[in-house]
Backbone as numpy.savetxt, mean C-alpha at the origin, in Angstrom:
# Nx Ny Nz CAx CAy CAz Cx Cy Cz
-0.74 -2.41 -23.77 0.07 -1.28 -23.37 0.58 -1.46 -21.93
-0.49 -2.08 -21.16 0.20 -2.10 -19.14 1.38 -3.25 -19.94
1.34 -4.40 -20.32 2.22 -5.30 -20.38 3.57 -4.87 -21.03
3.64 -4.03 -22.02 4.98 -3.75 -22.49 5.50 -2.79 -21.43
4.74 -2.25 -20.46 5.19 -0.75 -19.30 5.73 -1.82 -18.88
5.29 -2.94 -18.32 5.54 -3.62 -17.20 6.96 -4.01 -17.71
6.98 -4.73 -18.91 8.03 -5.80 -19.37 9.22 -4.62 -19.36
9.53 -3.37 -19.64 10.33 -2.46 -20.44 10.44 -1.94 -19.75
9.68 -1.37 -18.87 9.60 -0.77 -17.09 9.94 1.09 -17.78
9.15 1.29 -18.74 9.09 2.63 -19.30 7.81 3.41 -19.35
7.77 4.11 -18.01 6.15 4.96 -18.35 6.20 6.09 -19.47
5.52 5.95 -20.15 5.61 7.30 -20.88 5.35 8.67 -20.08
6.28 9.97 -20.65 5.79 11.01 -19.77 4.46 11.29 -19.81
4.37 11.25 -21.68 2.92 11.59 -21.14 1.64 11.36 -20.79
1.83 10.22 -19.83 1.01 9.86 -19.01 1.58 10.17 -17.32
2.44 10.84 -17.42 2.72 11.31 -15.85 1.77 12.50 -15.58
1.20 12.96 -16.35 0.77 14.10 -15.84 -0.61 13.85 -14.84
-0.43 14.56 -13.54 -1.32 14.70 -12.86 -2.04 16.24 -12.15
-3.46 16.29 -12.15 -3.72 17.79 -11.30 -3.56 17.10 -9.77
-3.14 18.11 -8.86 -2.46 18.12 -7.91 -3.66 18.57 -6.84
-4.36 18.67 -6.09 -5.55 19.25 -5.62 -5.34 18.91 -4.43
-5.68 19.37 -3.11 -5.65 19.66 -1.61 -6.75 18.96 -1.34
-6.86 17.78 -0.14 -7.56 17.28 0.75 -7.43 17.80 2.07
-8.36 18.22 2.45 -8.56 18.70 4.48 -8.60 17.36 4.57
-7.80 17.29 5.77 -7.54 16.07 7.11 -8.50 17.01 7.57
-7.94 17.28 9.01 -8.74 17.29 10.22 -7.70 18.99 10.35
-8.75 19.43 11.53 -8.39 20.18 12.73 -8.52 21.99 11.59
-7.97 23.05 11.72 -8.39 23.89 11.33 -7.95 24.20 9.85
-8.62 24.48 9.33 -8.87 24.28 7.66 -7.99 25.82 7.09
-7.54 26.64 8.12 -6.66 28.04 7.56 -5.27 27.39 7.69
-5.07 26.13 8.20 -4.11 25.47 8.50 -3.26 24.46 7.02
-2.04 25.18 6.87 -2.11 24.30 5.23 -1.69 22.84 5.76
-0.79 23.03 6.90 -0.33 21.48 7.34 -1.64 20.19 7.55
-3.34 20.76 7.48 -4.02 20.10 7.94 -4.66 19.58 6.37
-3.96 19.75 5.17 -4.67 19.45 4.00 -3.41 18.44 3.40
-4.03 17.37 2.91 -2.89 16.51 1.85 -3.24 16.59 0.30
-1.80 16.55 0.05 -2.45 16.43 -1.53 -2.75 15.40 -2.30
-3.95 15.33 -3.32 -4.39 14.03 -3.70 -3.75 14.55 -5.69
-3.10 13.36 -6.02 -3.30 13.35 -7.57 -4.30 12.79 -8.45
-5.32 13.18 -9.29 -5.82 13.24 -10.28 -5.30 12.61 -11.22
-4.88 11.06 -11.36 -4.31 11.04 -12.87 -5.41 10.59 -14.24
-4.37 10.21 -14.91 -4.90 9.90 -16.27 -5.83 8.42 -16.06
-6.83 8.33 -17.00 -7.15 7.16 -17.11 -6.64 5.52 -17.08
-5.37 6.06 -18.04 -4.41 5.04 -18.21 -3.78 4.50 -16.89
-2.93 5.65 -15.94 -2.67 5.72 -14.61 -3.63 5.00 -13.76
-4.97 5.02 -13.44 -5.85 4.67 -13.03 -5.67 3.24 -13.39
-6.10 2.65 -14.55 -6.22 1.34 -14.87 -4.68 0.53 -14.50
-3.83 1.24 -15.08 -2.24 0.67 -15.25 -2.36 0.50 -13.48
-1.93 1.66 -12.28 -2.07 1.07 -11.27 -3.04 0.39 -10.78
-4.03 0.09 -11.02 -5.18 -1.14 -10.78 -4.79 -2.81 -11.60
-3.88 -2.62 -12.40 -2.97 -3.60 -13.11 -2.26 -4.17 -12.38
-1.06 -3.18 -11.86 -0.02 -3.55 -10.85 -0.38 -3.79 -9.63
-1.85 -3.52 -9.27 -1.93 -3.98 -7.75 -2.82 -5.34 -7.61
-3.65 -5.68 -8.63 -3.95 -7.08 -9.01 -2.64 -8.20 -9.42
-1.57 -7.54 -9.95 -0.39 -8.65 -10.30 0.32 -8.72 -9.08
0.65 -7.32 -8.09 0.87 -8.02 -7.29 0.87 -8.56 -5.85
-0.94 -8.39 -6.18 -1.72 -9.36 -4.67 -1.36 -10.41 -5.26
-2.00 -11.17 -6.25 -1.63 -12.26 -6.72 -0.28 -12.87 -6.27
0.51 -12.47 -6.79 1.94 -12.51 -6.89 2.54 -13.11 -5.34
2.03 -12.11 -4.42 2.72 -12.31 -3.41 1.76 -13.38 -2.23
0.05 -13.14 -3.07 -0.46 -14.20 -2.36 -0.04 -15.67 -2.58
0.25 -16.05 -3.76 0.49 -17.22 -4.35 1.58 -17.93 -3.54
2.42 -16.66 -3.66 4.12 -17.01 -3.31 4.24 -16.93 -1.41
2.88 -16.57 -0.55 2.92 -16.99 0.88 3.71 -15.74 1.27
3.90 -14.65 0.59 4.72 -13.39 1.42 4.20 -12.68 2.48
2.90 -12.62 2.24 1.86 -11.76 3.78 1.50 -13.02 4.82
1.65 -12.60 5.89 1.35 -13.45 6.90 -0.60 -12.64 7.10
-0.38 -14.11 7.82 -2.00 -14.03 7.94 -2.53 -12.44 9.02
-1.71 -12.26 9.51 -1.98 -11.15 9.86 -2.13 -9.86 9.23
-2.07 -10.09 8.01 -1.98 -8.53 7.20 -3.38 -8.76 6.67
-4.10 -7.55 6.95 -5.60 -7.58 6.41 -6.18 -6.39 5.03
-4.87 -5.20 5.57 -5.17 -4.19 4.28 -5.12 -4.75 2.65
-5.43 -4.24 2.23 -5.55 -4.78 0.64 -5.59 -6.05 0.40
-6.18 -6.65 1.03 -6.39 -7.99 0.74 -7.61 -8.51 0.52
-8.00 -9.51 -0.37 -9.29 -9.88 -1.13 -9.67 -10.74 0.15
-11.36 -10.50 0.51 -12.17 -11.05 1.34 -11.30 -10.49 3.26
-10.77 -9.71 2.97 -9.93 -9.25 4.51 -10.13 -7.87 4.61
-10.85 -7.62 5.69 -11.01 -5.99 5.94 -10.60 -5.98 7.45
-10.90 -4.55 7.64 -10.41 -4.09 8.94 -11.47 -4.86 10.26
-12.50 -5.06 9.54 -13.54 -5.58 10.36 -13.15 -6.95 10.88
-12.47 -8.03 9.66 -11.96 -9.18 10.73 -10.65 -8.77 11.30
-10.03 -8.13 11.52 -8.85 -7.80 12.25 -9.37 -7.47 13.74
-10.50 -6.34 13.87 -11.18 -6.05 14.84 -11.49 -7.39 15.61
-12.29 -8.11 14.77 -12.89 -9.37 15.04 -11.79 -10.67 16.12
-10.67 -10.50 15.35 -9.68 -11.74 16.16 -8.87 -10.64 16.94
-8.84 -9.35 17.23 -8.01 -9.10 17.89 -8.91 -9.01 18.78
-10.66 -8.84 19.40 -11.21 -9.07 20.40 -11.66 -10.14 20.76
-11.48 -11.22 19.94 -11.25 -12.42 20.19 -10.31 -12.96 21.22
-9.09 -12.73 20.41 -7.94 -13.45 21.45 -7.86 -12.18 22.60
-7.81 -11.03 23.13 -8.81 -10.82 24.28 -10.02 -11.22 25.13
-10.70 -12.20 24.64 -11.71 -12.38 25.44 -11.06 -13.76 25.71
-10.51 -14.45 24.66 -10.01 -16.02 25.40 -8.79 -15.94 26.56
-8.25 -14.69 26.13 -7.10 -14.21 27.24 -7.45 -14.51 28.83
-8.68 -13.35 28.32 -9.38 -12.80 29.92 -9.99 -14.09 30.41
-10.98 -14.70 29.55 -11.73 -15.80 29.73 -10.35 -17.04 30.75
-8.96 -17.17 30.14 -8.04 -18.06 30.65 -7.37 -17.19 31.68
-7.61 -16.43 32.29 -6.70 -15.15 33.32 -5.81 -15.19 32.65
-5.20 -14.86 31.44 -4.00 -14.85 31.08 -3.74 -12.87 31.30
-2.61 -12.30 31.73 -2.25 -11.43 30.78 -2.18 -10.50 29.65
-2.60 -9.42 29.22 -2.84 -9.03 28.37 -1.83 -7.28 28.09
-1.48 -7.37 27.15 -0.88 -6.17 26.58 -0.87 -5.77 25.33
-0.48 -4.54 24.45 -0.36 -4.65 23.52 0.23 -3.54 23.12
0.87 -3.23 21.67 1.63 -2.03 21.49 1.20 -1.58 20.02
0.60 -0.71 20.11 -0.26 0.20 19.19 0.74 1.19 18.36
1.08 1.26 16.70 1.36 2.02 16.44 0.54 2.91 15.48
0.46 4.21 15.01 0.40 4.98 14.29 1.33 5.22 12.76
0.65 4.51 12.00 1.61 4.10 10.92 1.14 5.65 9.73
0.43 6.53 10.28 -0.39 7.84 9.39 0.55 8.19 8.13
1.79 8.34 8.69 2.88 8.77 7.41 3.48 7.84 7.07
3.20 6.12 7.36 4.49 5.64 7.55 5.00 5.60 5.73
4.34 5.79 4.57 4.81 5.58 3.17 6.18 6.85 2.84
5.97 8.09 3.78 6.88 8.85 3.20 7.97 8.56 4.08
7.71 7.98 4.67 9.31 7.32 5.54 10.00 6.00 4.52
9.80 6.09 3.55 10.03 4.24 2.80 11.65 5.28 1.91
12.17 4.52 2.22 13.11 4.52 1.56 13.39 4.01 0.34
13.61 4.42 -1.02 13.13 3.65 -2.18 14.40 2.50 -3.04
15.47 3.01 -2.42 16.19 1.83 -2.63 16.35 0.38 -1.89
16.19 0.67 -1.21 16.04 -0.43 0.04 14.00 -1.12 -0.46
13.46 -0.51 -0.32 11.88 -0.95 -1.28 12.46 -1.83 -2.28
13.36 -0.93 -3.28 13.24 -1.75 -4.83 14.15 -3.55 -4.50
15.04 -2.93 -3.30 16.11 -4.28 -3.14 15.34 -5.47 -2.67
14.38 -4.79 -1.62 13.02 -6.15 -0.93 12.50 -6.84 -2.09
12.64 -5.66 -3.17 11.42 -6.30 -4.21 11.71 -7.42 -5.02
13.30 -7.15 -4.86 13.51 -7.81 -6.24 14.39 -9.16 -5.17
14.58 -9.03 -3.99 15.06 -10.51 -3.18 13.04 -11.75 -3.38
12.47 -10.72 -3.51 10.81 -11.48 -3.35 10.73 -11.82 -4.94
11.71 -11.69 -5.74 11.53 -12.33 -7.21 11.13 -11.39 -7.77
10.54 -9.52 -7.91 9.79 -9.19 -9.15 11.14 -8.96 -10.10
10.41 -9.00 -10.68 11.00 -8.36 -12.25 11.54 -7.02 -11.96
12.99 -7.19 -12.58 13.69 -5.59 -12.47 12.91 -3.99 -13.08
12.73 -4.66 -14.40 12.05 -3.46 -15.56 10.56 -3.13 -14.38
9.93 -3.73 -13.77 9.06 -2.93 -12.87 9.35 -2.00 -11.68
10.41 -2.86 -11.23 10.74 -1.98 -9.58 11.85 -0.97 -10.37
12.39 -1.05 -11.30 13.06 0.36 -12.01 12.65 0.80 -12.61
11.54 1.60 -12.29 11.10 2.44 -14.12 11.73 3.69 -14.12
11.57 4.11 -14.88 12.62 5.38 -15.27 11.67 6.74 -15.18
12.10 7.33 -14.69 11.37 8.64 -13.71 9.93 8.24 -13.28
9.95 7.88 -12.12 8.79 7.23 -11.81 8.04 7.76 -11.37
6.28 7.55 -11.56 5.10 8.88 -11.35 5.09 8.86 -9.45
């Protein structure tokens, strides 16, 4: 069933359905801006995106698209070696008097800033398959 979604790029509706339920962030909880919402989906949803995100680590590991610097979702790469070489090359810095700076961003929202045509166009210059990056009303 993930393989014909994938090939045909057709979710069924009814597997769109999700309960919609409120997560508290931070800061005062009478506050609605301080809660996000999390979806609940289906089983299928669950597995199917655990499908698509194994095809495509793979995919893009194989094909050399993440530079070694990208540590999120990546097999055997956590935040912990990122920590690790970024106080690294600080201490060889300091250790050589070199210079040191750096520019820190806050990426918290950066997914609802993605623009989804411009997404699907990256996707498909990196080779995926159309019927995936177009599915038709997408969850």
């Amino acid at each position: 069933m993930c393989n014909r979604t994938l090939f045909t790029g057709v979710f069924s509706d009814g597997l769109k359905c999700a309960i919609i339920r409120p997560l508290f962030k931070k800061g005062n909880k009478n506050d609605i801006s301080n809660y996000r919402p999390i979806s609940v989906l289906t089983y299928f949803s669950k597995i199917f995106e655990k499908v698509m995100q194994n095809r495509l680590l793979k995919y893009v590991t194989f094909n050399n698209f993440l530079s070694n610097e990208q540590y999120g979702f990546r097999i055997k790469l956590q935040t912990d070696n990122a920590t690790y070489q970024l106080t690294n090359e600080i201490l060889n810095a300091l250790n050589n008097k070199l210079l040191i700076g750096g520019i820190l961003f806050d990426l918290e929202n950066a997914f609802s800033c993605v623009q989804h045509k411009i997404l699907t166009s990256k996707l498909e210059i990196y080779g995926m398959m159309v019927p995936i990056i177009n599915f038709k009303n997408p969850i």
